[in-house]
C-alpha positions as CSV (number, residue, x, y, z in Angstrom):
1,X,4.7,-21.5,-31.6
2,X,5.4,-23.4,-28.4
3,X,7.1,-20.6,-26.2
4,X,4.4,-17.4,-28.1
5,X,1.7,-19.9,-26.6
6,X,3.6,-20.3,-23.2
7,X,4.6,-16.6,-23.0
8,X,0.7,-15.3,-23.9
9,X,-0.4,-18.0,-20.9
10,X,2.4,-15.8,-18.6
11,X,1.1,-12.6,-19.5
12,X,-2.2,-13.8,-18.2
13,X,-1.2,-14.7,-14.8
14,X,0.4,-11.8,-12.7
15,X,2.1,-13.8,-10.2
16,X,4.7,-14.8,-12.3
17,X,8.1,-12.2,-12.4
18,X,10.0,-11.1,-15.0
19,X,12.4,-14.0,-15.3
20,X,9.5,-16.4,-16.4
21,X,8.7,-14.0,-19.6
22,X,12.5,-13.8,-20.2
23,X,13.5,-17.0,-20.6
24,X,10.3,-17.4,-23.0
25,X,11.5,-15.0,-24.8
26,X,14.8,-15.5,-25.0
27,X,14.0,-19.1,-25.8
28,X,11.6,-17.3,-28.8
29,X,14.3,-14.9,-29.8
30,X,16.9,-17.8,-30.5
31,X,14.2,-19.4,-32.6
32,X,13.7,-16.3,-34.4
33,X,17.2,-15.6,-35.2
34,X,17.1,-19.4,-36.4
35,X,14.2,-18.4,-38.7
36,X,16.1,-15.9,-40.0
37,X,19.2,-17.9,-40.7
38,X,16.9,-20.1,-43.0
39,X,15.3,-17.6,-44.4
40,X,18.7,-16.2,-45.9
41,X,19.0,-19.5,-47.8
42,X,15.2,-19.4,-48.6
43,X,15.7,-15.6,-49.9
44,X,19.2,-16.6,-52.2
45,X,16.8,-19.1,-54.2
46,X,14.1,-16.6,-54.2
47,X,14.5,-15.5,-58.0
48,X,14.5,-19.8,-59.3
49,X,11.1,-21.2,-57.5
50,X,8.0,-20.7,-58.5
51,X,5.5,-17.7,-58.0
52,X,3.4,-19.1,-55.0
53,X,6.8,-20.3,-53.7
54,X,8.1,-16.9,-54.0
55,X,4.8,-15.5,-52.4
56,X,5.3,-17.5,-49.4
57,X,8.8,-16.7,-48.7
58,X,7.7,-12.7,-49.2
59,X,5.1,-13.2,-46.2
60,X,7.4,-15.5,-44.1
61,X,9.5,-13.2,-44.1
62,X,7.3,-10.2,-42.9
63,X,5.9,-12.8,-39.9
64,X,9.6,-13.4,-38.9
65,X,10.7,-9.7,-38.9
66,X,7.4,-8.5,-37.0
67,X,8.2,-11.4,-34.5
68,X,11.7,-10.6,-34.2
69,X,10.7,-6.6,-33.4
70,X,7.8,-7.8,-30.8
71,X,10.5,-10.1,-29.5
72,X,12.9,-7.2,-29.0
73,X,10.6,-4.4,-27.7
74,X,8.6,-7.3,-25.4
75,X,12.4,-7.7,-23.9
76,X,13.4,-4.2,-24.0
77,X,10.4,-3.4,-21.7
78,X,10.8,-6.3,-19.5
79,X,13.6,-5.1,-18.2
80,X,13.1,-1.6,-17.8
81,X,9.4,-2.2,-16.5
82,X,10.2,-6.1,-14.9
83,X,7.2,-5.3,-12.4
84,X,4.7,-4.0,-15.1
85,X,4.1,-6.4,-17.6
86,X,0.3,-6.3,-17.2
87,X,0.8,-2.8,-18.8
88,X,-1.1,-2.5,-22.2
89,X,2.0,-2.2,-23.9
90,X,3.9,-5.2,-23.1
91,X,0.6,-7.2,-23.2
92,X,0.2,-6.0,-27.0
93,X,3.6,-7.4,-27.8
94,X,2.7,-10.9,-26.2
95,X,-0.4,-10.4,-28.1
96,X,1.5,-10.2,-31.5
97,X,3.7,-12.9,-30.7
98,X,1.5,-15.1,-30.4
99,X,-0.6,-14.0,-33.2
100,X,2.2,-13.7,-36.0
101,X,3.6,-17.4,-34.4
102,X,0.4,-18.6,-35.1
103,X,0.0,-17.3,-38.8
104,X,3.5,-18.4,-39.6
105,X,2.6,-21.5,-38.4
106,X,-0.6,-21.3,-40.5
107,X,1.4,-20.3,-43.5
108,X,4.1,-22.7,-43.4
109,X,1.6,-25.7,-43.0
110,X,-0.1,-24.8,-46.1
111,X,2.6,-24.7,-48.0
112,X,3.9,-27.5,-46.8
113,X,0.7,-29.5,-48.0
114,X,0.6,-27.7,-51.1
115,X,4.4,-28.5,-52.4
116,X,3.1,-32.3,-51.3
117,X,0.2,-32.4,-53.3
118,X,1.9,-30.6,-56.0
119,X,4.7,-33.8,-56.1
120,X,2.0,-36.3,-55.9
121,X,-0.1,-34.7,-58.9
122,X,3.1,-34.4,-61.0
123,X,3.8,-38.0,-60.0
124,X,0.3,-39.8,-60.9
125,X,0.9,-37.1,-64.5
126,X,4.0,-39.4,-64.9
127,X,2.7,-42.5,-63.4
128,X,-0.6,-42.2,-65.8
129,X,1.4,-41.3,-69.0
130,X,-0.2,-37.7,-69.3
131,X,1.4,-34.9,-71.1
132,X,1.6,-31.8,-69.9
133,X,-0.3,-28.9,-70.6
134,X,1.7,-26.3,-73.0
C-alpha cells in the first residue's frame, strides 16, 4: 500500500520526472511479484481450507493480477511517454493502483481478524466444555 499511496501523491505533482514514478513502481512491482510468489502456496492449499478461506484467496488473487497489469502498463507508458504522465491514461493506472492496494489491503485485514476470532471462539468452545454443533 505504501509505494500505491506514494506513487498516487507523484502523479499529483507535475514537477516530479519519470524516475520518481519508476522507482515506485519498480519498488511496487517487486512487491507484486512477491504477492504472487505467496499466492502460489496460498492457491496449492486452495482445495483443503475452508469456503470463506477459499473465497478470499479467489479475490486476492484477482487484486494481485489487476495490480500486477496496472503495474506493467503504468511502466510501459512511463517510459515511452516519461514527460506525459499527467495524461489520462497513466493517471488511471495510478488511480487503480492505489485503489486495488487499498482493497487488498482491506481484504486481507478482514480476514486476518476473522481467522482470529474464529481460533478464539473454537478456543473458549473447548475452554467452556461445549460440543459442537453436528
Amino acid at each position: 500500500m505504501y509505494h500505491a499511496d506514494k506513487l498516487q501523491s507523484f502523479a499529483r505533482d507535475p514537477e516530479l520526472d519519470w524516475q520518481a514514478h519508476a522507482g515506485q513502481l519498480e519498488d511496487l512491482k517487486y512487491e507484486v511479484n512477491d504477492m504472487g510468489a505467496k499466492l502460489c502456496r496460498l492457491e496449492a492449499i486452495r482445495r483443503v481450507v475452508a469456503p470463506w478461506q477459499q473465497a478470499e484467496i479467489d479475490r486476492i488473487m484477482t487484486s494481485v493480477r489487476l495490480m500486477a497489469d496496472n503495474t506493467q502498463d503504468a511502466i510501459a507508458f512511463g517510459d515511452s511517454k516519461p514527460k506525459e504522465l499527467w495524461l489520462a491514461p497513466y493517471q488511471k493506472y495510478v488511480t487503480n493502483l492505489y485503489s486495488e492496494a487499498d482493497g487488498l489491503t482491506h481484504t486481507m485485514r478482514n480476514a486476518v481478524e476473522f481467522a482470529y476470532v474464529s481460533k478464539q471462539y473454537q478456543e473458549l468452545r473447548h475452554e467452556l466444555g461445549a460440543r459442537t454443533a453436528s
